[in-house]
C-alpha positions as CSV (number, residue, x, y, z in Angstrom):
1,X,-69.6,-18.1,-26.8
2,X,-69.9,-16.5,-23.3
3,X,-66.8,-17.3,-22.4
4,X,-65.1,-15.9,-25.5
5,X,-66.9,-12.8,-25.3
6,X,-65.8,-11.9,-21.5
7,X,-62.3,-13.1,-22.3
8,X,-62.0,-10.3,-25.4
9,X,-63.5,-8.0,-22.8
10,X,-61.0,-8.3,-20.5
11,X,-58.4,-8.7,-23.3
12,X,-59.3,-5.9,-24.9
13,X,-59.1,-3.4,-21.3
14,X,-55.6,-5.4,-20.3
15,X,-54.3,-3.8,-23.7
16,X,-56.1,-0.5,-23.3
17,X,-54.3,-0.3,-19.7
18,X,-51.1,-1.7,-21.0
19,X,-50.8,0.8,-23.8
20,X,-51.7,3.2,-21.9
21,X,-48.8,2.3,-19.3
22,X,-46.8,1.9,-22.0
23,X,-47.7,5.7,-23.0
24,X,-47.1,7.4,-19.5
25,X,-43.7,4.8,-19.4
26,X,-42.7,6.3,-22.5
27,X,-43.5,10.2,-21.8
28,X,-42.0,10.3,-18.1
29,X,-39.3,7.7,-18.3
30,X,-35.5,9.2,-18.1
31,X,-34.1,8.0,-21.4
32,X,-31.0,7.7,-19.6
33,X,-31.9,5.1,-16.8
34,X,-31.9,1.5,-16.7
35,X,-34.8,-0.3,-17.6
36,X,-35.8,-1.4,-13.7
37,X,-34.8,2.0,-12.5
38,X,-37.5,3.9,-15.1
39,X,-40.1,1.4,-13.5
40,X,-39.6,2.1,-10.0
41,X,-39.3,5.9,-11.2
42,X,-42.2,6.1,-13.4
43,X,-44.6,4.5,-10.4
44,X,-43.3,7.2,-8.2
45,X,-43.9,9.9,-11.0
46,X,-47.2,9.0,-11.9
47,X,-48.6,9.2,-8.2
48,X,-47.1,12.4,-7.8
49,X,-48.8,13.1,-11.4
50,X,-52.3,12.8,-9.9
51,X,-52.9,16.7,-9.5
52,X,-52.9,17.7,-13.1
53,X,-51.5,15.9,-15.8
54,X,-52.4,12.4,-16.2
55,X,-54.7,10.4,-13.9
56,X,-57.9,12.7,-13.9
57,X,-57.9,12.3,-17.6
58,X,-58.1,8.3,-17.5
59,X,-61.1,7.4,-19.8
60,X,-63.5,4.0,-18.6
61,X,-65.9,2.3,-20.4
62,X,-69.3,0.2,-19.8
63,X,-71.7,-1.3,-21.8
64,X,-75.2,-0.1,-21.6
65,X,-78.6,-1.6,-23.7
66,X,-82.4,0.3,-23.4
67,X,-85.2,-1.9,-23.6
68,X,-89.0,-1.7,-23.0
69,X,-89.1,-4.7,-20.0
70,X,-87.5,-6.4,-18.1
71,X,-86.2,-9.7,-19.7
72,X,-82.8,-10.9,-19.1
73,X,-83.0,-13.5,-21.5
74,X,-84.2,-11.0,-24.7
75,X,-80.5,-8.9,-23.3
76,X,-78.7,-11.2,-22.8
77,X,-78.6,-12.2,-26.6
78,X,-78.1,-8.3,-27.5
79,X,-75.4,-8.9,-24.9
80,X,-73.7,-12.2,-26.9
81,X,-74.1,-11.6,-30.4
82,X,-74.7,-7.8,-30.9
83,X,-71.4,-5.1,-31.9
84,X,-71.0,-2.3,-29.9
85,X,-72.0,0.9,-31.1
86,X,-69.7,3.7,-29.7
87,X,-71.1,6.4,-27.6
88,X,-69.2,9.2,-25.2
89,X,-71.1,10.1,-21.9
90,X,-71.5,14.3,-21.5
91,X,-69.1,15.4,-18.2
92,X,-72.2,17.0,-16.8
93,X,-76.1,16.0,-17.6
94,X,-76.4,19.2,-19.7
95,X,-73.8,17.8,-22.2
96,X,-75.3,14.6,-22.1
97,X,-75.6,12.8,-25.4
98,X,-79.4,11.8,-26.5
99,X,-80.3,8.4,-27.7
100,X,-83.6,7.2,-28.0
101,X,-83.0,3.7,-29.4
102,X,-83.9,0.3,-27.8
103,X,-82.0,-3.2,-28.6
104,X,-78.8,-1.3,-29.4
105,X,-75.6,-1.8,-26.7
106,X,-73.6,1.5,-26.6
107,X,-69.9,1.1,-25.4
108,X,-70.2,4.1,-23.5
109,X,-66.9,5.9,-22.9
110,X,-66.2,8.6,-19.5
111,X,-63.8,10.6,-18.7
112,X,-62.6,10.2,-14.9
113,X,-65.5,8.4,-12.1
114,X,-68.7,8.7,-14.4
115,X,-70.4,10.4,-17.5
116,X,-73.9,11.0,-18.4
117,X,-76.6,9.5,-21.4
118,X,-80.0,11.1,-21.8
119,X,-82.9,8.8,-23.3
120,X,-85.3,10.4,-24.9
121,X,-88.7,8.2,-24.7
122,X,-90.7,10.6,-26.5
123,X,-89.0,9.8,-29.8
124,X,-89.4,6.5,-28.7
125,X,-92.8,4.6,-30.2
126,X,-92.8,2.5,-26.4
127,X,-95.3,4.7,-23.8
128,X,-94.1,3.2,-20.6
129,X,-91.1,2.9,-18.3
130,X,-87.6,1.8,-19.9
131,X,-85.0,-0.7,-18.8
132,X,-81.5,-0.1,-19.2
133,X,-79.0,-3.5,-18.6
134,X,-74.9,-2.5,-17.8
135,X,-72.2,-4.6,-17.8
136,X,-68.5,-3.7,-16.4
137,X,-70.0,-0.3,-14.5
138,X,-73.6,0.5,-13.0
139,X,-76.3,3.7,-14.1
140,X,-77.9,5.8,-11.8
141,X,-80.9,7.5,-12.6
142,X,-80.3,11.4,-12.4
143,X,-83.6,12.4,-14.3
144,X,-86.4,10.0,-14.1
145,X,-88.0,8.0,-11.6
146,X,-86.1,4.3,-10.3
147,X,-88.8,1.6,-10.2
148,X,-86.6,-1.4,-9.8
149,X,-83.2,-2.2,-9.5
150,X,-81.6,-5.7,-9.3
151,X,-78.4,-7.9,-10.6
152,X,-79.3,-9.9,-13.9
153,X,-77.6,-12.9,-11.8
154,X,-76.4,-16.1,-13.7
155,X,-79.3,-15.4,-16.1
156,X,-76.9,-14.4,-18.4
157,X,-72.9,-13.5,-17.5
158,X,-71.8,-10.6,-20.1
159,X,-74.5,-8.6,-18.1
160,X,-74.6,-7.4,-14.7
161,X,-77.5,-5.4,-13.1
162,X,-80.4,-3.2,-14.6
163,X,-82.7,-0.7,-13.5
164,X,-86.0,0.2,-14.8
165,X,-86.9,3.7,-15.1
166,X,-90.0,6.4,-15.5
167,X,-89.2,8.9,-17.6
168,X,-89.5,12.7,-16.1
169,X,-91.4,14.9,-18.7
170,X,-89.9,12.4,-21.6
171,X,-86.7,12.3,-20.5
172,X,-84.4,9.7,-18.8
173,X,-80.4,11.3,-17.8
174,X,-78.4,8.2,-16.2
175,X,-74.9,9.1,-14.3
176,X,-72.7,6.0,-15.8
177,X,-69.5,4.6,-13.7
178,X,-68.1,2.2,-12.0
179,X,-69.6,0.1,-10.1
């Protein structure tokens, strides 16, 4: 089932990126021009495009799961058999969304290098420090205190690092992006 799952990952952000080639190919292409020559034209265009109209805009996604501790294996099965519940990242940690649920992975969406989620532990019935796992991009704690920090390894593959953090007066903010 591992297997299957990264395949559709990857699957599914080939056709994102292919669509949205397909898109830019379709707005900046010269109607008029051979096939081969609105390729070679388009590449040009959209590297020229980069100040304003196009590439800045480019949304990413990553997975991210809150739990109470540190246990890969516990994740890793949110990780394989769990859906995806859609969040969007804030552009600045003031427009962060709040969440204050555990066991649930959010497909988190950004716009351009990296977003930001706020975890509210409060709301939370657990009194202690919270782990977040990622997969396909990393977090960074922006409000809270890092206690540990480490790759989940080959403990289980649709994961790839975590970090567990002490929430500042009840709050944790988390920069998401790339890795």
């Amino acid at each position: 089932m591992t297997d299957t799952r990264l395949s559709r990952r990857k699957a599914l952000k080939a056709s994102a990126t292919a669509i949205a080639m397909a898109t830019i190919a379709g707005c900046t292409g010269d109607d008029d021009a051979p096939a081969e020559e609105t390729d070679e034209t388009d590449t040009s265009e959209s590297s020229d495009d980069d100040d304003g109209n196009g590439s800045e805009s480019d949304t990413a996604t990553l997975e991210l799961l809150a739990e109470e501790e540190i246990d890969h294996e516990h994740a890793c099965g949110h990780a394989k058999f769990d859906d995806r519940e859609p969040l969007t990242a804030g552009e600045t940690s003031d427009e962060a969304p709040t969440v204050e649920e555990t066991h649930v992975i959010w497909e988190v969406t950004y716009e351009g290098d990296h977003g930001y989620v706020r975890f509210d532990a409060d709301e939370h019935w657990y009194d202690g420090p919270f782990v977040f796992y990622t997969a396909d991009g990393t977090a960074v704690v922006s409000d809270g205190s890092e206690l540990e920090r480490d790759d989940v390894g080959d403990d289980c593959e649709p994961l790839d690092e975590y970090v567990e953090v002490e929430p500042e007066d009840g709050l944790i903010t988390l920069e998401v992006g790339e890795s």
